[in-house]
C-alpha atoms as one frame of an Amber mdcrd trajectory, in Angstrom:
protein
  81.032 -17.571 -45.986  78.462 -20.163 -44.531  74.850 -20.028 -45.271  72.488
 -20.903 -42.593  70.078 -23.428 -44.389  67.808 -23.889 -41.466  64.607 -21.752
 -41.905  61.840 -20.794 -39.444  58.841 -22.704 -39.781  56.282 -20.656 -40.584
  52.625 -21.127 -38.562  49.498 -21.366 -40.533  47.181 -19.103 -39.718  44.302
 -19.928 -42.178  42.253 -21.434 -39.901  42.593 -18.917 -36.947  39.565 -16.690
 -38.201  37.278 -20.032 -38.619  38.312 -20.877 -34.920  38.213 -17.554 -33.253
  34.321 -17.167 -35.302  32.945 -20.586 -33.942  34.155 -19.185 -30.224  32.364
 -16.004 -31.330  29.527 -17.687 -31.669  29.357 -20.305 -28.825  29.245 -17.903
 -26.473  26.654 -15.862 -28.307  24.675 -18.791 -27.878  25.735 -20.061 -24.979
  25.167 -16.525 -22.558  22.029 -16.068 -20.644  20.869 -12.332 -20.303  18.910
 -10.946 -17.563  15.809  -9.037 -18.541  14.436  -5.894 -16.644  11.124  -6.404
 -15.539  10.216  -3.397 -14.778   7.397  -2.468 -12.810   3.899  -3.574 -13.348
   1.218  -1.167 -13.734  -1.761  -0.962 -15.930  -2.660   2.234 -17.763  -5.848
   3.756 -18.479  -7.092   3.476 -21.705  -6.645   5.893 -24.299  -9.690   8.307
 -24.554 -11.796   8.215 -28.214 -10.517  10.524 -30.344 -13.708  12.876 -30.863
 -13.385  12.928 -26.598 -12.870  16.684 -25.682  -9.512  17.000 -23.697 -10.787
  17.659 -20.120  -9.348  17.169 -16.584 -10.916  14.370 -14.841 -12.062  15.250
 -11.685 -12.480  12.872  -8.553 -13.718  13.439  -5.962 -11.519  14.312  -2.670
 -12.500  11.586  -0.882 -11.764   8.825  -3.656  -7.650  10.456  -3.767  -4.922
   9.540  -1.644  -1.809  11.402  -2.058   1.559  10.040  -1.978   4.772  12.442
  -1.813   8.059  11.070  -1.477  10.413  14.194  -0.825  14.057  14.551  -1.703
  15.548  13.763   1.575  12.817  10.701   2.194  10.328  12.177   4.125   6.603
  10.041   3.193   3.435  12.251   3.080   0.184  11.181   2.694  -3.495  11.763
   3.262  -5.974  13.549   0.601  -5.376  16.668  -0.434  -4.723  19.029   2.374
  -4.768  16.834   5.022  -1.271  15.102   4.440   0.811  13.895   6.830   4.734
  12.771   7.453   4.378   9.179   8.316   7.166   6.162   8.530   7.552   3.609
   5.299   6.236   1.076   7.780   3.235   2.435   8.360   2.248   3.139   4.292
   0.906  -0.319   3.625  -1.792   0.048   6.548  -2.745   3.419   5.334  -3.653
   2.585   1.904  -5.321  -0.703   3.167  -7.317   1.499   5.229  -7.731   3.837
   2.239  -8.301   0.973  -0.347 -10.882  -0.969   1.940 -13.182   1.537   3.833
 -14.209  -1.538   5.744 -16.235   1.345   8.285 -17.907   3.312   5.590 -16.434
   6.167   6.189 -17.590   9.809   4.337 -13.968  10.675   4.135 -12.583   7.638
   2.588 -13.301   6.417  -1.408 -16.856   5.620  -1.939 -17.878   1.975  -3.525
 -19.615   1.311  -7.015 -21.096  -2.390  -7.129 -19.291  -4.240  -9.974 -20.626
  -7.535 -11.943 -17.875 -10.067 -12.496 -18.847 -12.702 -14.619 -16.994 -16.116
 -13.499 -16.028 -18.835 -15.337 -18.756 -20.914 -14.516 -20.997 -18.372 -15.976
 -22.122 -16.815 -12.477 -21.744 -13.486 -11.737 -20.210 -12.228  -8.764 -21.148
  -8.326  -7.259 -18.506  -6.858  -5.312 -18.114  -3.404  -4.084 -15.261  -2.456
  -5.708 -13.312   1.212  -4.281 -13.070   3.696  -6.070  -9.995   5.029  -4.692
  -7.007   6.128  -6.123  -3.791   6.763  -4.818  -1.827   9.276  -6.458   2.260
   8.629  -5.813   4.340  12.227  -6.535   8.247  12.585  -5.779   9.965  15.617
  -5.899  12.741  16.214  -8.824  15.321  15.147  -6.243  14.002  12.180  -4.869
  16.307   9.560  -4.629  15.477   6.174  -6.474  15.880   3.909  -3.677  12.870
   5.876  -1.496  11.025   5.507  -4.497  10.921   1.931  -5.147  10.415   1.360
  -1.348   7.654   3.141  -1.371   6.076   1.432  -4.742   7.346  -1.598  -3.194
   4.841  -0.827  -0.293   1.660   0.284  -2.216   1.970  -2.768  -4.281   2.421
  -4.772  -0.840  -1.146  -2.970   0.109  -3.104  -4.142  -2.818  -1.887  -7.799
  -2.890  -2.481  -8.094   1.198  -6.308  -6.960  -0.023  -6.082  -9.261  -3.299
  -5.234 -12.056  -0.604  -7.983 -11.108   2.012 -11.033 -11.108  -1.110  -9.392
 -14.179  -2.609  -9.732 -16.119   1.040 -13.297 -14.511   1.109 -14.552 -15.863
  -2.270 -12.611 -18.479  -3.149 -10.939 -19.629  -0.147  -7.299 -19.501  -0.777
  -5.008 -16.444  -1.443  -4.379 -14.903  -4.805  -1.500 -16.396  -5.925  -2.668
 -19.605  -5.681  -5.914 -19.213  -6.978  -6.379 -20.470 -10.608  -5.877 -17.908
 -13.653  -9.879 -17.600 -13.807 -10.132 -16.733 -10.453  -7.192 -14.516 -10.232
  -8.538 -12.257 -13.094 -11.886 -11.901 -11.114 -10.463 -11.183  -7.959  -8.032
  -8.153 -10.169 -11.040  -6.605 -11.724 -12.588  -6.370  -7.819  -9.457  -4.809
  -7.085  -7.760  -3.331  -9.336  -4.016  -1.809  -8.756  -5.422   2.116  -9.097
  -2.162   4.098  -8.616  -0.833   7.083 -10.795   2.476   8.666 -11.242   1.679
  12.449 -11.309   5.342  14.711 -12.860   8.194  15.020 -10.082   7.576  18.597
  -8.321   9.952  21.181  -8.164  10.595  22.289  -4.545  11.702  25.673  -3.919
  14.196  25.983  -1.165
């Protein structure tokens, strides 16, 4: 009976790991990630410790309510006087709200506030001291919600932009970072995110 002498090559696999870890690791390196942002708020500082726990009260006048209901709908106003108004029409409101240009009793009163520049001047503006208070209810939806933040944030930078042309004679953003940090402390971005609501149907 013949023997068949020929025999299958076999394939080397020795270096297969060593090849299939420098691939590993060029595209470690090689991949870019995106990074969440997030949205940009600043929050209060924490209260000293020997601080009794106590509500902090303002004052009617110096609160502006946002509520973004579950199917949409915008109110706002100060408490008890809210009303359903379109997304376009938000960013006027809080202007309005932010600014008082009139003096008016029912909008935020205004506390005179030394900025020291970098030139070692001081500046006095009349800085608001409104807040505007954004609520949602548990269902809504997350698209109404950034909308919405996308408009109050709209509101303060249009009045970042109108003080910056005022003092230094060019908008915010291309004011240098001195002058950009004076013109935030005279206007600070004062919103806060009360707890989704429950509605009852």
């Amino acid at each position: 009976m013949a023997v068949d002498k020929r025999k299958v090559q076999e394939i080397n696999a020795g270096s297969m790991a060593d090849i299939a870890f420098l691939l590993l690791i060029f595209f470690l390196v090689a991949t870019t990630m995106n990074v969440d942002t997030g949205l940009v708020r600043v929050l209060p500082p924490m209260p000293p410790e020997n601080q009794q726990q106590e509500d902090i009260k303002v004052k009617e006048r110096n609160l502006l309510l946002v509520l973004i209901s579950g199917s949409g709908n915008i109110m706002v106003g100060q408490p008890g006087k809210q009303e359903v108004i379109d997304l376009h029409q938000l960013k006027d409101k809080v202007k309005e709200f932010i600014l008082n240009p009139m003096d008016d009793a029912d909008l935020p009163e205004k506390a005179d506030k030394e900025i020291e520049l970098a030139d070692g001047s001081k500046w006095v503006y009349p800085e608001s001291q409104g807040v505007v208070s954004l609520q949602t209810t548990r269902d809504t939806g997350y698209q109404s919600y950034i909308m919405v933040q996308n408009e109050l944030t709209r509101a303060f930078n249009e009045v970042r932009d109108e003080v910056a042309v005022k003092k230094f004679g060019a908008v915010y953003s291309e004011l240098p970072e001195d002058q950009r940090g004076a013109v935030s402390k005279a206007v600070p971005q004062k919103i806060s995110e009360a707890e989704p609501r429950n509605i009852k149907k």
